[in-house]
N, C-alpha and C positions, 0 to 999 in steps of 0.2 A: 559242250554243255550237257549234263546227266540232271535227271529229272530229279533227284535225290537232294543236289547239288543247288537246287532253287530254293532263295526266300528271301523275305521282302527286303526294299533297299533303305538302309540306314538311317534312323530317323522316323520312316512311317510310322513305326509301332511303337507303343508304347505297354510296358507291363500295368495292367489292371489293378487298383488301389483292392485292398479287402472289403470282401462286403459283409458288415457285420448285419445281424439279424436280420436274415435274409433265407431262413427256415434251416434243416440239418443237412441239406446237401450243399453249402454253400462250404461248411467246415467250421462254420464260424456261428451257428446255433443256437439256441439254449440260452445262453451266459451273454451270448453275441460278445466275449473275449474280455468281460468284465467281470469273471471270478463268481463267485459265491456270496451272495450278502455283504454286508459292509456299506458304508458312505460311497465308497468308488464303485458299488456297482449300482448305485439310483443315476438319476437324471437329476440335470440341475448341479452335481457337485462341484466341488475348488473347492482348494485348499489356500489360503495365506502363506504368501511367504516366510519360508523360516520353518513353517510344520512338519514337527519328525515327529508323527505318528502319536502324539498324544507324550513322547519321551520331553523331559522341559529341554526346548531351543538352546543352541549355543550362545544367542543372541541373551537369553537372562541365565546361561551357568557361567558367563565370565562377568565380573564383575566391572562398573564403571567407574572410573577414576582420572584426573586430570582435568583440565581449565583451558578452551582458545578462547582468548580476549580477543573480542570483534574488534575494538576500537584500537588496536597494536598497531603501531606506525613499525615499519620496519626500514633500518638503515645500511646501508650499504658500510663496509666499515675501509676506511683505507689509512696506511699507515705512514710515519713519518720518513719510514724507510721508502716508503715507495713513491712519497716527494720526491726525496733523495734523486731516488734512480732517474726520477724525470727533469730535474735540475742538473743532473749529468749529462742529461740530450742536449741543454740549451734551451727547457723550458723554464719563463719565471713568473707567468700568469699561468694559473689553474681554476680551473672551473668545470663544471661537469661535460659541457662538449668535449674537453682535453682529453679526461678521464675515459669517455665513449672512445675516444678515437685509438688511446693507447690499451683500450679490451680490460681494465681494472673495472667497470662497474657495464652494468645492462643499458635500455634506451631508456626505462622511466625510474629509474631505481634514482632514491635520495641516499647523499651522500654524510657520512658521519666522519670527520678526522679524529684519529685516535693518536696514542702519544710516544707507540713503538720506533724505537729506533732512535736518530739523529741527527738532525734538518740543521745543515753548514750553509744553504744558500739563502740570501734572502728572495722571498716569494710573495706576489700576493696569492692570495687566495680564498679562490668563493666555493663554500660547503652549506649544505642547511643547518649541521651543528657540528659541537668542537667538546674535545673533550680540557677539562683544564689545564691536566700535561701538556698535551698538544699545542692547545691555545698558547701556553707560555714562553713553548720551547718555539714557535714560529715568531713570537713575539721578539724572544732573545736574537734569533739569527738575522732578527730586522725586516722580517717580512711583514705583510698588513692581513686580516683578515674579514672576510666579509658575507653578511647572511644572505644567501640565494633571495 
C-alpha cells in the first residue's frame, strides 16, 4: 500500500450539489447561474406547459379537427367464414365463451356477426347483433339465432 494510492472506500462520498448564491468564490455568484434579467432569472417563476418562449405553442399552430363519440359501442366483428372454420372443428353452438376460447374476440369485447363468406352448417348462435346478410344466410343454412 503507497500513500498516494489511498481514498475513501466506495460509496462514502458523495459529489457536492452546486451552491448557487453563495458569494464569488463559490463560482456560482452574481447571477447565482440564472442569467441576466428576464422571468427566469426572478424568484417565484414557471412556465405552463407547452411555453416556447412567447413563439405561439404547437398545441394552437396545429389545427383541431375530428369527433370521438363518448357514447360508441364498439363491436367486435366476426365473420361467416369464420363460423365456417369452426363448424369444421365439430362446433354447432356458438357463443361468446366459444369465440374466447378459439382466440377470435378478447375477454369483454361484444360480438357483431357480419355476412362474409358462407355458412353450409346449421348452427345456433348467440351474438349481441347480426348484420342482415348474416342473419339470413344462418337463417338459410338452418341454423337459429339468438341475442346475448
Amino acid at each position: 500500500m503507497k500513500l498516494h494510492t489511498l481514498k475513501p472506500a466506495s460509496g462514502s462520498t458523495h459529489k457536492e450539489g452546486k451552491r448557487v448564491g453563495r458569494g464569488e468564490g463559490s463560482g456560482k455568484g452574481g447571477t447565482a447561474a440564472r442569467g441576466h434579467k428576464g422571468a427566469g432569472s426572478r424568484s417565484g417563476t414557471s412556465t405552463k406547459r407547452g411555453f416556447e418562449g412567447g413563439q405561439m405553442p404547437l398545441y394552437r399552430r396545429v389545427p383541431k379537427f375530428g369527433f370521438k363519440n363518448l357514447n360508441r359501442v364498439e363491436f367486435s366483428p366476426i365473420n361467416l367464414d369464420k363460423l365456417q372454420e369452426l363448424a369444421d372443428k365439430g362446433i354447432t353452438k356458438v357463443d361468446s365463451q366459444i369465440l374466447k376460447e378459439n382466440g377470435l374476440i378478447g375477454k369483454n369485447d361484444l360480438v357483431k356477426i357480419l355476412g362474409r363468406g358462407e355458412l353450409k352448417a346449421a348452427m345456433e348462435i348467440k351474438a349481441d347483433k347480426y348484420s342482415a346478410a348474416a342473419q339470413k344466410a344462418i337463417e338459410a343454412a338452418g341454423g337459429t339465432i339468438a341475442g346475448n
